[in-house]
VOVEX-961131 format. One record per residue: x, y, z of N, C-alpha, C in turn. Coordinates in nm, 3 decimals. Layout:
residues N
n.c1, n.c2, n.c3, ca.c1, ca.c2, ca.c3, c.c1, c.c2, c.c3
X, Y, Z, X, Y, Z, X, Y, Z $
...
END
This chain:
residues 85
n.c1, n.c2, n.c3, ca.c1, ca.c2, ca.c3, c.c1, c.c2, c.c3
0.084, -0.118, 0.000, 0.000, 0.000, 0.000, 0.089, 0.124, 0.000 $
0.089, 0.276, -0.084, 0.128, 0.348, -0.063, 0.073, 0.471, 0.032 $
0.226, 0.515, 0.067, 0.208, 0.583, 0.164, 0.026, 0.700, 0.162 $
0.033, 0.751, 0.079, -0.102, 0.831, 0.008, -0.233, 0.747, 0.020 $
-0.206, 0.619, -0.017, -0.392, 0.549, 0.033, -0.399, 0.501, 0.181 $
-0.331, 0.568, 0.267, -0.422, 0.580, 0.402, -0.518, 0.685, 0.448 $
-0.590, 0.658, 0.536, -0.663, 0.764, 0.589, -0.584, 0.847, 0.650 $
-0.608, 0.986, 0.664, -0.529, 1.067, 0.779, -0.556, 1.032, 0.931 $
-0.663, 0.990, 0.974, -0.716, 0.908, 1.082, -0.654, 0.832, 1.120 $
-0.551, 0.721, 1.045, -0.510, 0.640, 1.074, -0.365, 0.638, 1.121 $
-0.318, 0.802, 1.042, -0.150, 0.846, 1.065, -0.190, 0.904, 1.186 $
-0.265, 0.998, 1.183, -0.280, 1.078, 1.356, -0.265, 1.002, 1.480 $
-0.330, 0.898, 1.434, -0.369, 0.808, 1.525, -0.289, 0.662, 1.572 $
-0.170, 0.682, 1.485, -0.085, 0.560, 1.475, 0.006, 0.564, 1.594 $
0.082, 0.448, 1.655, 0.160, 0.404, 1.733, 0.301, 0.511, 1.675 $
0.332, 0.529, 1.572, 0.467, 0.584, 1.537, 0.463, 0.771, 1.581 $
0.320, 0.804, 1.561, 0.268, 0.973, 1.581, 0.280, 0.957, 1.750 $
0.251, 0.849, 1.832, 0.199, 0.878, 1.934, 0.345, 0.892, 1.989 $
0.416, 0.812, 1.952, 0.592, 0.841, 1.985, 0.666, 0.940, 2.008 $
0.600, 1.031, 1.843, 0.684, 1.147, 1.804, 0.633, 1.258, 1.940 $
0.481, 1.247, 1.955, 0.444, 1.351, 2.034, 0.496, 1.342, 2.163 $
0.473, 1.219, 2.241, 0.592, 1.173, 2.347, 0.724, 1.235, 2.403 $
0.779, 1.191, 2.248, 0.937, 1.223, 2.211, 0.949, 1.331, 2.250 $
0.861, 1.431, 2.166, 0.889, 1.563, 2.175, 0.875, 1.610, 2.297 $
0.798, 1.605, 2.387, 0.732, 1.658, 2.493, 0.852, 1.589, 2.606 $
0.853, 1.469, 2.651, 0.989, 1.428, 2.681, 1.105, 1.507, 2.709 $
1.146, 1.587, 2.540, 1.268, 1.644, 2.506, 1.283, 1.755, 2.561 $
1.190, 1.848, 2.630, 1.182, 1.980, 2.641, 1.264, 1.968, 2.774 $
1.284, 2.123, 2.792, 1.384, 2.166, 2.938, 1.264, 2.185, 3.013 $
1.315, 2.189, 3.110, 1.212, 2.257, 3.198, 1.226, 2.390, 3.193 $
1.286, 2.495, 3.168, 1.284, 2.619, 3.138, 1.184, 2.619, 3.028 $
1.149, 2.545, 2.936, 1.021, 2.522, 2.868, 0.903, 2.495, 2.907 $
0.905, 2.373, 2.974, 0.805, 2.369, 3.062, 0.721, 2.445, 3.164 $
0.802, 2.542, 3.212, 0.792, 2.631, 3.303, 0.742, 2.759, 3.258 $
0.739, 2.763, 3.156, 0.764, 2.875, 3.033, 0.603, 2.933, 3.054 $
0.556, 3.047, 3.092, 0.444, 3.122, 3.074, 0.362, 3.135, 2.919 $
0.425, 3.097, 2.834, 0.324, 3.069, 2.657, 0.372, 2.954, 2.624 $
0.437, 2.834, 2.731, 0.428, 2.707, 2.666, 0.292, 2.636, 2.629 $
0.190, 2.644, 2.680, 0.042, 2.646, 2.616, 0.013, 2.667, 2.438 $
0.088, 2.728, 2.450, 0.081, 2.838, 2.285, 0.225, 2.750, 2.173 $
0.320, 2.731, 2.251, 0.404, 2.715, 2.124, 0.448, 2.538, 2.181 $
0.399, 2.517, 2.282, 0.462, 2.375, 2.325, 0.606, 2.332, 2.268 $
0.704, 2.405, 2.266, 0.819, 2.411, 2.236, 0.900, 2.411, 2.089 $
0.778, 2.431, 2.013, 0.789, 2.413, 1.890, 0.897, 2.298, 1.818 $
0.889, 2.297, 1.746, 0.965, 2.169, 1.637, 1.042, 2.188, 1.692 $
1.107, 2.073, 1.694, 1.223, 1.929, 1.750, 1.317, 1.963, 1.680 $
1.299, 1.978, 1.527, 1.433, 2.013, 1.443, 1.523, 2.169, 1.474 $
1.432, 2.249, 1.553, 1.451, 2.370, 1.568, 1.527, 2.409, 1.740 $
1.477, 2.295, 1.799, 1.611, 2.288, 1.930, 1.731, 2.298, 1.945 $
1.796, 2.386, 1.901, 1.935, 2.372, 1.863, 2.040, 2.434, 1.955 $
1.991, 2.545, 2.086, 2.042, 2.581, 2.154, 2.043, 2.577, 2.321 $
2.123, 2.624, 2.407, 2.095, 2.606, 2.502, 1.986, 2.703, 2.619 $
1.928, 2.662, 2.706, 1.867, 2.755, 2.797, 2.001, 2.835, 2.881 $
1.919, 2.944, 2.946, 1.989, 3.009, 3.063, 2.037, 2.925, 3.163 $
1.984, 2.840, 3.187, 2.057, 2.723, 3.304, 2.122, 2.586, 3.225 $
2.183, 2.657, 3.117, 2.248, 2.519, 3.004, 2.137, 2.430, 3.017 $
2.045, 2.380, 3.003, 1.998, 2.252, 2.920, 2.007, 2.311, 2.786 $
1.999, 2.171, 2.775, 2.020, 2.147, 2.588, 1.843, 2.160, 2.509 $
1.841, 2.178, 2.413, 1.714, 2.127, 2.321, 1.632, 2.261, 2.337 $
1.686, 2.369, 2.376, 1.592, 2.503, 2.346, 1.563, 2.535, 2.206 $
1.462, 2.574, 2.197, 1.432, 2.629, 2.039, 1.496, 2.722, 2.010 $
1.529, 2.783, 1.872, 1.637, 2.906, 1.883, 1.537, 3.032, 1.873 $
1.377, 2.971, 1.840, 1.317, 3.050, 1.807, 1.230, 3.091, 1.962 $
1.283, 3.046, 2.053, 1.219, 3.091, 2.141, 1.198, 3.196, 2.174 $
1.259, 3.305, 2.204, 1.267, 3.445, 2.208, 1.135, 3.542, 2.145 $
1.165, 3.503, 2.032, 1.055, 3.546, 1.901, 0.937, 3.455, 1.925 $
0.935, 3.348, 1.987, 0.757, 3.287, 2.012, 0.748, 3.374, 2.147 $
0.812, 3.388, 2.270, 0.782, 3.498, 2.358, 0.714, 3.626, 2.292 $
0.765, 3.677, 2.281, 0.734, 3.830, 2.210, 0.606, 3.821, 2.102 $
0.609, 3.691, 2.038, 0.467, 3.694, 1.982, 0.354, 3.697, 2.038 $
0.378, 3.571, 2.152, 0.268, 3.498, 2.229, 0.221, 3.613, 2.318 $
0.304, 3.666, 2.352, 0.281, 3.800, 2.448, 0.233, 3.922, 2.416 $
0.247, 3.921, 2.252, 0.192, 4.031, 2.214, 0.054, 3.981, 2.141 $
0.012, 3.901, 2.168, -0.121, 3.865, 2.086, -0.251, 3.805, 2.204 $
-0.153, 3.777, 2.306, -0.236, 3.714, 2.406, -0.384, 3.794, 2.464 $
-0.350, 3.905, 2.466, -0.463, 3.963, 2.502, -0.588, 4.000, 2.345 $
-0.540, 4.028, 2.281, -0.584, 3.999, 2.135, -0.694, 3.828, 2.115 $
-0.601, 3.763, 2.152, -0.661, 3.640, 2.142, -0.772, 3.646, 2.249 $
-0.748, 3.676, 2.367, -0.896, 3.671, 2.452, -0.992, 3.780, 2.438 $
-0.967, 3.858, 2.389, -1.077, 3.934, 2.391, -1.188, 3.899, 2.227 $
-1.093, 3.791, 2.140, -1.137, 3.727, 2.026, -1.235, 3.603, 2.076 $
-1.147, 3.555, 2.207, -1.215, 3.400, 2.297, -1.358, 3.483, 2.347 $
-1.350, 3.623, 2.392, -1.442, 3.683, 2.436, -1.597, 3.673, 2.384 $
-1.514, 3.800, 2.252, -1.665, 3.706, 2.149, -1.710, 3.682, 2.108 $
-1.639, 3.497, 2.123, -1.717, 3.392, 2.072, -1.781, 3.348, 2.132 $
END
């Protein structure tokens, strides 16, 4: 069977996806974890961990900085959008 005649149901939902999400979540620092818009960017892509935190762990995003400053500048934007709906 090729990769293309599955359902998407069936990739979301597969033993190999449930890994990756794992994996990823796993991988994070706790300076991520801890992180006030980890809600929002959940540490973003894995491929994009490339540097260290303020307390050296490894696997920080490089883009972290710039998801701060987004998340922070939209956050109130976004609730008053959550507002109303």
């Amino acid at each position: 069977m090729k990769y293309y005649e599955h359902h998407m149901i069936d990739l979301v939902a597969s033993d190999q996806q449930f890994e990756f999400g794992k994996d990823k979540l796993d991988m994070l620092p706790q300076y991520c974890k801890k992180c006030h818009v980890f809600s929002l960017c959940y540490g973003g892509c894995p491929k994009d961990r490339i540097i260290r935190t303020p307390d050296d762990e490894p696997s920080l995003n490089y883009l972290c900085a710039g998801y701060k400053a987004f998340f922070q500048h939209i956050t109130p934007y976004l609730k008053e959008m959550a507002r109303f709906l």
